[in-house]
N, C-alpha and C positions, 0 to 999 in steps of 0.2 A: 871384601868380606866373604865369605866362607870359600875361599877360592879350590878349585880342584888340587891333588897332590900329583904331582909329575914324575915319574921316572927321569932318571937320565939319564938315558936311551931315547926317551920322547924330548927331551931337550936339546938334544944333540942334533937329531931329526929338521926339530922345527928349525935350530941357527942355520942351521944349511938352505935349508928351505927361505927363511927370513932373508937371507944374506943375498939372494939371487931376486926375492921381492924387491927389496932396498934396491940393488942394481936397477931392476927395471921402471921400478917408479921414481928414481932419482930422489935428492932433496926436496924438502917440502916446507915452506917457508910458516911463519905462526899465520893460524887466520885458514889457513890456507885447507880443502877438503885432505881428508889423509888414506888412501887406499890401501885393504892390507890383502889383497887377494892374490895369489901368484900362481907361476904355470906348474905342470909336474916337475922333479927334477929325478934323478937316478939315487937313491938309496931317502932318497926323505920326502914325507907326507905331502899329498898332493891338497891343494887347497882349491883346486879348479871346480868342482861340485860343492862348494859350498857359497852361500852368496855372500856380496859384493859386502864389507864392511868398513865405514868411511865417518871420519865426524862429522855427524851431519847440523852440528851447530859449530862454528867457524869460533876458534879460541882469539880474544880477544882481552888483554889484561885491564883495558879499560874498561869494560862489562862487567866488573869484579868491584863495587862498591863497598858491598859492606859484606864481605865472601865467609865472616864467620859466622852470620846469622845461616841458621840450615834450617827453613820452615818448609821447604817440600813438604807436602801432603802424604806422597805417599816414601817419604825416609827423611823425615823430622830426626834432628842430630842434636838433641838438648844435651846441651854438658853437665855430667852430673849423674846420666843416665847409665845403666848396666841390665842388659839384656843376656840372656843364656840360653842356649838353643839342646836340646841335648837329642841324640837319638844313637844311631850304628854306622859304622866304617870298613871296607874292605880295604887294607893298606899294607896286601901282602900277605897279611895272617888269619884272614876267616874275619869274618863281623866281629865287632868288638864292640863295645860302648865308645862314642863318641861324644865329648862335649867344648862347644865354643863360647867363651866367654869376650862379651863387646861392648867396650864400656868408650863413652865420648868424654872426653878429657876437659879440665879448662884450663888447657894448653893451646899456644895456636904457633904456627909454622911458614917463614914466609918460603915459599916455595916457585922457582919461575915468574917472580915480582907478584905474587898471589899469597895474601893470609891464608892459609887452610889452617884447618882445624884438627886435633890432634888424637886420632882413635889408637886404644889398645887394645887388641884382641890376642888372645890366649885359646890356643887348641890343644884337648888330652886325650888322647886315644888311649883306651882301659888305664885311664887315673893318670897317666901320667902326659906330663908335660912334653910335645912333641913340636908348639913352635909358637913363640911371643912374640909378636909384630907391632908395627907404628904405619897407621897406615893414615893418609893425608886428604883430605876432602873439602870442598868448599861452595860455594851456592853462586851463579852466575844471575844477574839484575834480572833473569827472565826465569829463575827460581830453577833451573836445570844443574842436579848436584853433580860435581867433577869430583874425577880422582886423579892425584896430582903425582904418586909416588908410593912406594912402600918401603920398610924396613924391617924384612922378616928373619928371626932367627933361627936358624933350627937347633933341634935338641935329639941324641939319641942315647937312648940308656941314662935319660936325666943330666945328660953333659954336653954341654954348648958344642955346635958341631961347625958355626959360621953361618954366614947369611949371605950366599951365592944370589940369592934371586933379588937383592935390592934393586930397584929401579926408583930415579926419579927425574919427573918432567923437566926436564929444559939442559940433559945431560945425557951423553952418551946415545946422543940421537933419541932418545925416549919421548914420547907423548903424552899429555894428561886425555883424558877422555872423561864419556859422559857416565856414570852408573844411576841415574834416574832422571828422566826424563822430566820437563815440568808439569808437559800435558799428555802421557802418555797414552796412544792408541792404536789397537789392533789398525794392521796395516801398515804403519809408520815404517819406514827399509830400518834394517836393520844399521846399527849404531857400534862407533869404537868404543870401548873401555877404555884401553890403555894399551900402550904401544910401547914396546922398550927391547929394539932388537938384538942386544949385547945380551940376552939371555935367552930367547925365544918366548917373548911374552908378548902374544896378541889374543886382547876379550873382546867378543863381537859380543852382542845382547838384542833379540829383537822381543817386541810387547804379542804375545801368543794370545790371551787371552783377559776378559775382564769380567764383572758381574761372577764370579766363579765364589765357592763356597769354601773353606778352609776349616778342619780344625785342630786343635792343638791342646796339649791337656789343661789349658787355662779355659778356653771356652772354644767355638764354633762364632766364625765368620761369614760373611755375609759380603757379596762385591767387590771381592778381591781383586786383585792385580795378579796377570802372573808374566811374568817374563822369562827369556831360552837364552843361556848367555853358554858359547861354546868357542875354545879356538880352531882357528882354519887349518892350522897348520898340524894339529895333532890331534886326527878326526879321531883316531883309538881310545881319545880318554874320554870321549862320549859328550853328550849337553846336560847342562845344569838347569834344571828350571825351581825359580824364585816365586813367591805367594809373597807379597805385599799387601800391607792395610791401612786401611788412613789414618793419621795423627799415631801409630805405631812403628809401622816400618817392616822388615821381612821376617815372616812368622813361621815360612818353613822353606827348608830346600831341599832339592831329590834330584836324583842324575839320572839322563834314560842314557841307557847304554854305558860302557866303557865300564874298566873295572872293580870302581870302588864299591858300588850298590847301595849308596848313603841316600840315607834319609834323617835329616836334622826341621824338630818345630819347640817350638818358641818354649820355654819350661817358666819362667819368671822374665818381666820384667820393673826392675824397681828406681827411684830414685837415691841416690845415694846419701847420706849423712855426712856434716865435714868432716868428721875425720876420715871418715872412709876415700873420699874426695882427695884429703890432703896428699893418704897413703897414696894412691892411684899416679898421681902426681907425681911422687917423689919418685917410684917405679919407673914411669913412663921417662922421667927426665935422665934416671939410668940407661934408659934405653939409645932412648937419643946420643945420650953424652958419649956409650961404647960404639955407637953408630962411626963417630969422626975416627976412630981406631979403625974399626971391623971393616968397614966402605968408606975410606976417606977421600978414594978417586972418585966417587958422586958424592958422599956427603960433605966434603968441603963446600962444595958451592951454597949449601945453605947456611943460612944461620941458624943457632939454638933454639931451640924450644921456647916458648914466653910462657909466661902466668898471667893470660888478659882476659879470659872470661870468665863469668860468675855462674857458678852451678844455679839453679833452681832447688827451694827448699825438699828434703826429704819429705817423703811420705811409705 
């Protein structure tokens, strides 16, 4: 969710950089800690100054019970739910209005022998639609939420441009990682996101701070979470830090450095009604379905999208 926007020139960067990581840290078996630090190399981003980023809860498919329930405290994933974040974007052309739209589906996805659960987020940078995603999530028996994969489309000038950056766990050497921790605390080393080096996609994330104050034009928080999520390999595009709340989820995000200058917090969130539910759905499973065309050397390995969870009543 709200991921930075990459060049690709900074892609290009990081594979080179990834590529010579992979080498040196060899295969890495499920279960197993996952290193994504590497040394300089000649023409691509150095990751040596930045710290060490590893799963520091060991993936296990048997730990995955009941992986569509998502009661984290602080990133509750109730289906049914639509969240909007809105603020400004640097994406080349001066600040713009920025808005992401993140709704949890009651769709589920078996992914790497794991149910995840089924998010669609939608980004518009000044009104328009600039990239529809399916992104894949799930709850581990020790309430720590993973992200298993994504399926992000890009749009330019409102016309499907392809979906370069998919990744998903248990393909093309990719890793699921953690994006919220169950007990997160200042101090904690810093943690993988997700690993998928056939694009140059490595998210470190560590817990910066807590008890912090937030607010957003719905109201003013109190005890916030905040956490620093940045990749190693392409220090230029800066860190993201996240403001997390309890029984809500992430209420704003801001970048220090690199050059987008975005700052997105929370404008609505609602439960959704069925039919609006239904719609979302029907969407989402469009999405999915062009997925097996668009990326069918990853997305074959999964199967379809299901209809197995029950939204929660509107309000």
């Amino acid at each position: 969710m709200l991921r930075m926007q990459r060049s690709r020139l900074a892609v290009s960067s990081a594979l080179a950089a990834l590529s010579l990581l992979l080498a040196g840290v060899g295969a890495v078996k499920a279960g197993a800690a996952q290193a994504v630090t590497s040394s300089p190399v000649s023409g691509a981003p150095s990751a040596a100054a930045a710290p060490s980023c590893k799963l520091i809860v060991n993936f296990q498919r048997r730990n995955f019970s009941r992986p569509w329930k998502i009661n984290n405290k602080w990133l509750p994933l109730v289906p049914g739910t639509q969240f909007i974040l809105d603020g400004k974007a640097n994406w080349g052309k001066g600040l713009r209005p920025h808005r992401v739209v993140f709704i949890i589906t009651d769709l589920t996805k078996v992914i790497n022998g794991v149910r995840t659960v089924v998010i669609w987020e939608r980004d518009f940078n000044a009104g328009q639609l600039v990239e529809s995603e399916l992104a894949f999530h799930a709850q581990d028996n020790k309430r720590n939420v993973w992200l298993f994969g994504e399926y992000p489309e890009s749009y330019e000038n409102g016309k499907f441009a392809g979906a370069p950056d998919t990744w998903i766990a248990g393909t093309a050497r990719s890793k699921a990682g953690i994006i919220m921790l169950a007990k997160p605390r200042v101090g904690t080393p810093s943690y993988l996101q997700g690993l998928a080096p056939a694009i140059g996609f490595v998210d470190c994330a560590k817990v910066i701070k807590t008890g912090q104050k937030v607010c957003t034009p719905r109201k003013c928080y109190r005890n916030a979470l905040v956490t620093d999520e940045w990749n190693p390999l392409v220090p230029e595009d800066g860190h993201q830090q996240k403001y997390y709340v309890r029984g809500i989820g992430n209420v704003r995000a801001g970048f220090a450095g690199g050059p987008e200058h975005e700052v997105l917090t929370l404008t609505k969130a609602v439960r959704l009604c069925p039919k609006a539910v239904t719609e979302v759905r029907e969407e989402a499973l469009k999405l999915d379905k062009r997925a097996y065309r668009v990326s069918k050397d990853l997305y074959r390995h999964t199967g379809p999208a299901e209809h197995t969870l029950r939204a929660r009543a509107c309000r």
